[in-house]
N, C-alpha and C positions, 0 to 999 in steps of 0.2 A: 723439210724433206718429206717426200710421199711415203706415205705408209703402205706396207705391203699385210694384204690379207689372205690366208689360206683357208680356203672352204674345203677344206678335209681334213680329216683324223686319222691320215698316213702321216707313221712316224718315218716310213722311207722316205714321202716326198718333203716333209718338213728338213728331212735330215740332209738332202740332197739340197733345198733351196738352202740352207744354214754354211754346208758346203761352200756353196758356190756363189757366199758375199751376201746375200741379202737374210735379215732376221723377220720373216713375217711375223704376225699375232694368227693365232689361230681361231675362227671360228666355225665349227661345223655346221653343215646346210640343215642336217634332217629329213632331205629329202627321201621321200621313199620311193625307191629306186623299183621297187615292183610293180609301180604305176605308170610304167612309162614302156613304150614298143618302139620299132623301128623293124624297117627292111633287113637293114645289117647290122653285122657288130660295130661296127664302125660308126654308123647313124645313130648308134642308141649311145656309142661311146660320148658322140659329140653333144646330141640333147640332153645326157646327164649331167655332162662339165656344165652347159649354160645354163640347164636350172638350177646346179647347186649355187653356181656363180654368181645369178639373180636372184635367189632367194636371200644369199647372207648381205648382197649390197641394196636389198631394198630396204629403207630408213637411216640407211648412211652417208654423210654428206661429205664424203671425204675417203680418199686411200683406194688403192686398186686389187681389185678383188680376183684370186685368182680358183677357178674352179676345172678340176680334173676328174674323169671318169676312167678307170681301165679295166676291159672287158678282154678273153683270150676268144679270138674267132679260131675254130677248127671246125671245119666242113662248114664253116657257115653258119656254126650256132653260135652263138653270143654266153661265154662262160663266166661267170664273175665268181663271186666268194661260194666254196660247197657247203651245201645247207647241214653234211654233219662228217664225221669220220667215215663213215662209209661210203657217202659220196667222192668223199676225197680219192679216196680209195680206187673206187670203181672209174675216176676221171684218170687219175694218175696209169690206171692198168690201159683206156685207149690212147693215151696220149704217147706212151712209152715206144720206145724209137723213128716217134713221126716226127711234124714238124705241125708248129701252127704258129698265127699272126696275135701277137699281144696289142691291141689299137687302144690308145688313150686320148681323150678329147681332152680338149683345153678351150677355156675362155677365159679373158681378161674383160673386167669390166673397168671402166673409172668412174665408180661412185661420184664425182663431184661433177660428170657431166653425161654420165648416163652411155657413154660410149662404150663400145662393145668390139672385143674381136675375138676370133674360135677358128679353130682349125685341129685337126685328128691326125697324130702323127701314128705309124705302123712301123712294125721290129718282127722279121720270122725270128723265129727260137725253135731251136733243134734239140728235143727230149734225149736225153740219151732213155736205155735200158736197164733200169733200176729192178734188182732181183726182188723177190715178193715181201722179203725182210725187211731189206729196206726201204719200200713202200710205207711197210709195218709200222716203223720205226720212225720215217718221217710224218705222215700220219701224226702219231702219237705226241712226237713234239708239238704238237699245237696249229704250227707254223702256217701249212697252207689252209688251215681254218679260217684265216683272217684278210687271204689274198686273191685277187683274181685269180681265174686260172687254175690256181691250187697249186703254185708255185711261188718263187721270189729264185732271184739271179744272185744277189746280195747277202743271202743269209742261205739257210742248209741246203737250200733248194739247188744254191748253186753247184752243186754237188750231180746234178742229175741234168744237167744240162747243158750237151753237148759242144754250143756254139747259139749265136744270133747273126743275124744279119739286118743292121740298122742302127741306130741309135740304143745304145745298153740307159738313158734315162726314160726313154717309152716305155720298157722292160720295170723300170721302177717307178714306174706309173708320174713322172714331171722329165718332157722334152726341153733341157733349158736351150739350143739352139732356135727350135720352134716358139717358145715362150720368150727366148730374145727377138725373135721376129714380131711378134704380137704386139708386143712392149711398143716395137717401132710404129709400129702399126695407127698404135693409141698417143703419139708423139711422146716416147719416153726412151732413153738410153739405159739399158740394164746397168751401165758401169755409174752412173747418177746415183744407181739405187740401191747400191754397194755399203752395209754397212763401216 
């Protein structure tokens, strides 16, 4: 059986492929994601999945390697994790009753032959109106410290957030529709790889 690898340190996206039949092993990239630009959020969402994705499959001779980035575009700037509580803060106060695009890159690689496919799935997410408390409060739980955007759909976040439109696992940073396409892509059946 093919071994599945996860080049990230999201317990949502581990917990979502665990979900849904397959047990990766985890290894994270390292990559340092402040080294890297792009035009769009979108662009930089996809050039992060394939670095992180090529960085853990280079020396490995075997198993498909799956590498994910999730950045929150609004207006066009590219939001990932806020650099402290008050950023959180100050993101959560513009983002409160708009709407922005959650875009997460994906790449699969197959270590055993060096083949590669990527592609960037996208989800609007519609903020609700979170009063300044509980801003406060969420804030304080930790939570969006550790996530793009400075949200999660999944945990408290869900609480502040109105509606999506698109795929709710782009939202949680692993598309398994699009990641079953890729899979196809690299000649592999997701139901094969079904623990």
């Amino acid at each position: 059986m093919t071994s599945i690898i996860l080049a990230s340190a999201s317990p949502a996206r581990l917990a979502l492929l665990r979900s849904a039949g397959l047990e990766p092993e985890v290894l994270v990239s390292g990559v340092d994601e402040s080294a890297f630009s792009a035009p769009t959020p979108g662009e930089l969402a996809g050039l992060l999945a394939r670095a992180k994705a090529a960085t853990v499959a280079t020396g490995l001779t075997d198993g498909l390697v799956i590498g994910c980035d999730s950045l929150l575009d609004l207006d066009g700037r590219a939001l990932g994790k806020p650099a402290s509580a008050a950023a959180a803060v100050r993101r959560w106060r513009e983002m409160s009753g708009r709407a922005g695009t959650l875009v997460t890159g994906h790449c699969v690689i197959n270590a055993a032959t060096g083949q590669q496919a990527a592609a960037v799935a996208a989800t609007r997410v519609r903020f609700g109106s979170p009063s300044e408390q509980e801003v406060a409060a969420y804030v304080a739980s930790g939570e969006p410290l550790a996530v793009a955007g400075a949200f999660t759909l999944d945990g408290r976040g869900g609480w502040f957030v109105d509606g999506i439109d698109g795929d709710h696992g782009t939202v949680l940073g692993i598309s398994l529709p699009l990641l079953r396409r890729l899979l196809a892509e690299l000649g592999f059946s997701v139901t094969d790889l079904w623990s």
